[in-house]
C-alpha positions in Angstrom: -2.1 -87.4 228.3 -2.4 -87.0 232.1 -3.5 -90.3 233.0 -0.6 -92.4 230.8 2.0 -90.3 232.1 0.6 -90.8 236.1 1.1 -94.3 235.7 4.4 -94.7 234.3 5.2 -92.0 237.0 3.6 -94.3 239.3 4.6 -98.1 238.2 7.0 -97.0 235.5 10.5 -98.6 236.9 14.2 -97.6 234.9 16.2 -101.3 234.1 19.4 -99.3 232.7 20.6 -99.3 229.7 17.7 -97.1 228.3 15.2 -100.0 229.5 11.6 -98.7 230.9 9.7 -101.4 232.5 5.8 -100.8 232.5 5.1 -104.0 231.8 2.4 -103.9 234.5 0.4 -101.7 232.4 0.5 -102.6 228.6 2.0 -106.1 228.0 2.8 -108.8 230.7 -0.3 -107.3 233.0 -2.7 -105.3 230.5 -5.0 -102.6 232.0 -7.8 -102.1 230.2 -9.3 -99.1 230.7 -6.4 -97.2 230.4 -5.7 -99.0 226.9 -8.9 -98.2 226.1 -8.5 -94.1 227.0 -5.3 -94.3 225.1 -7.1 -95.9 222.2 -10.2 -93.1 222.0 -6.8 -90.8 222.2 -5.4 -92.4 218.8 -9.2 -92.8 217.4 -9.3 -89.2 217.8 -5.7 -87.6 216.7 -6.0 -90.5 213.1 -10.0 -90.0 213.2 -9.3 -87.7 209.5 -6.4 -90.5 208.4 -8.2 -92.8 206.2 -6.4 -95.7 207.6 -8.4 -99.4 206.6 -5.8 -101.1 209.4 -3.4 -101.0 212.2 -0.2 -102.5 212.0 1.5 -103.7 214.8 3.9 -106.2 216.6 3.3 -108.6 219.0 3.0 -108.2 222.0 3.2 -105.2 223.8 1.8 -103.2 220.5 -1.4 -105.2 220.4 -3.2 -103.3 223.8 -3.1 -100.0 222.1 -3.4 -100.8 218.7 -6.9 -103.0 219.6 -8.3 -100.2 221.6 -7.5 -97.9 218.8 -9.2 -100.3 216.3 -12.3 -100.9 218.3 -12.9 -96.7 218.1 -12.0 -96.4 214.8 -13.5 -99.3 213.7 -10.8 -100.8 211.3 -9.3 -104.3 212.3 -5.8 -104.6 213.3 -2.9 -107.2 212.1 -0.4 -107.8 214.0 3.3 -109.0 213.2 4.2 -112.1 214.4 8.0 -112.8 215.8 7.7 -116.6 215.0 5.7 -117.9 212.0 3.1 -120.3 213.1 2.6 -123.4 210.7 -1.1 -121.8 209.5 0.7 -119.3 208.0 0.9 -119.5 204.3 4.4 -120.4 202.3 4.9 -116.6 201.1 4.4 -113.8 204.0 5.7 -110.7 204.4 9.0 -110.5 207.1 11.8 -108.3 207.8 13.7 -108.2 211.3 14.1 -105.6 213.6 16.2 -105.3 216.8 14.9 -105.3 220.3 15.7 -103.2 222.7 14.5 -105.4 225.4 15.3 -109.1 224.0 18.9 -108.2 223.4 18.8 -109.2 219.5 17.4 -109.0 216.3 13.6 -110.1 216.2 11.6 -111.1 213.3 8.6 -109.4 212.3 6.1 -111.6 209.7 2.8 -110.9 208.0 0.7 -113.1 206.3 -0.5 -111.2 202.9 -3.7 -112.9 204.1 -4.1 -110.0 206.1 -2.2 -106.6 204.4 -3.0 -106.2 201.0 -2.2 -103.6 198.7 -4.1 -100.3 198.6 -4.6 -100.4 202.0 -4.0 -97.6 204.1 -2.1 -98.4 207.2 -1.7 -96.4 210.3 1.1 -98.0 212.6 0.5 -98.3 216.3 3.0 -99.4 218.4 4.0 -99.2 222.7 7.2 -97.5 222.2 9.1 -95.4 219.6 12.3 -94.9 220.5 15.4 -95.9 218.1 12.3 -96.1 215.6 13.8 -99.6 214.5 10.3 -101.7 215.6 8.4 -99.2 213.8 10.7 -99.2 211.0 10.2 -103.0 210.0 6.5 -102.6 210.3 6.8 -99.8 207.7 8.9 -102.0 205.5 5.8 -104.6 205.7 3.3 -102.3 204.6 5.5 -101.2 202.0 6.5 -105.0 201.1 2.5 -105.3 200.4 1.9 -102.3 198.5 0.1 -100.9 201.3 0.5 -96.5 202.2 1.6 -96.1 205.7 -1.2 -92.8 207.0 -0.1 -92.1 210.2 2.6 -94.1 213.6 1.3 -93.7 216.9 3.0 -94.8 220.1 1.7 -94.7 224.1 5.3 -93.4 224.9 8.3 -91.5 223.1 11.8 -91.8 224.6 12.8 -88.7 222.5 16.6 -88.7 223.3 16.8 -91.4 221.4 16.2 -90.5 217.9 13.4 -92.2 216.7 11.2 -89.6 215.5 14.1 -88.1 213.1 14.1 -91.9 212.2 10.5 -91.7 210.9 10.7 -88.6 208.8 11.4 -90.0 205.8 8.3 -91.9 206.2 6.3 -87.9 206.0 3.6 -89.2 207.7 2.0 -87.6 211.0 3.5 -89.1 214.3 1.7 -88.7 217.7 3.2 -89.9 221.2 0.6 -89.9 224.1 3.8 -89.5 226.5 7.0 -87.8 225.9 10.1 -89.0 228.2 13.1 -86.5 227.4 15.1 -88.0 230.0 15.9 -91.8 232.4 18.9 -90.1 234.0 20.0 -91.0 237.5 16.9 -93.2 238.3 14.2 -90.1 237.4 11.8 -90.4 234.3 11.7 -86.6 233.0 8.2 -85.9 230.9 8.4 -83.8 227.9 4.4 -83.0 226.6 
């Protein structure tokens, strides 16, 4: 996907320690018509899926995973890191760690809003350990739902997270493939 990879070309900037800041594009400043080009792209690769939802976490997964929801008109749910007080007693959580925070994040779901049966297709900003992803698969499975399909805007692929996934044996699509951060240069795989 041309127009992804351009931009983090462009604005992308490497933080070290495996860090890629783009948050001018997908979660502190959100540009929406290139979440919504990256959401027809998901639309189309899961059109065949049979997904009823998108799961995702807050924040920098809900861009994608709303734009991919408008087109393939299925609502999302998102997890939540803190449980607000109109969240039921009983809800769905699991922790996760975060790259970016330093430490181990919570991830909760009200079962208001995954039930079981449905078929859940996982959208998320980054798979790179897999561990974000991961939890959200754990909440699905928590609720009795079928995980269809994880998709992610961009793939650090030297770090593992795809092999992560495969037990999962669902299809897994990247719009943007980074094989390498080395020496201050992003490297592009697709």
């Amino acid at each position: 996907m041309d127009l992804l990879k351009n931009r983090i070309a462009a604005e992308g900037r490497i933080l070290g320690n495996g860090i890629l800041k783009v948050d001018s594009l997908i979660n502190h400043q959100v540009d929406p018509q290139l979440m919504d080009f990256c959401g027809q792209e998901f639309a189309r690769v899961f059109a065949d899926s049979g997904a009823t939802r998108i799961l995702t976490a807050e924040i920098s997964g809900i861009a994608p995973a709303l734009m991919a929801g408008m087109h393939l008109k299925i609502p999302i749910v998102y997890a939540r890191k803190t449980r607000p007080v109109t969240m039921p007693g009983i809800v769905y959580l699991t922790t996760a760690p975060s790259h970016t925070k330093g430490n181990m994040v919570d991830l909760i779901v009200s079962p208001e809003y995954l039930k079981p049966g449905e078929k859940v297709l996982i959208i998320d900003d980054f798979l790179a350990s897999g561990a974000t992803i991961l939890g959200l698969a754990r909440l699905a499975q928590a609720a009795g739902a079928k995980i269809v399909g994880v998709g992610a805007l961009i793939e650090k692929t030297f770090e593992g997270g795809r092999a992560a996934l495969e037990p999962l044996n669902v299809p897994i699509e990247t719009l943007v493939q980074i094989t390498s951060m080395e020496n201050n240069e992003l490297h592009f795989g697709n």
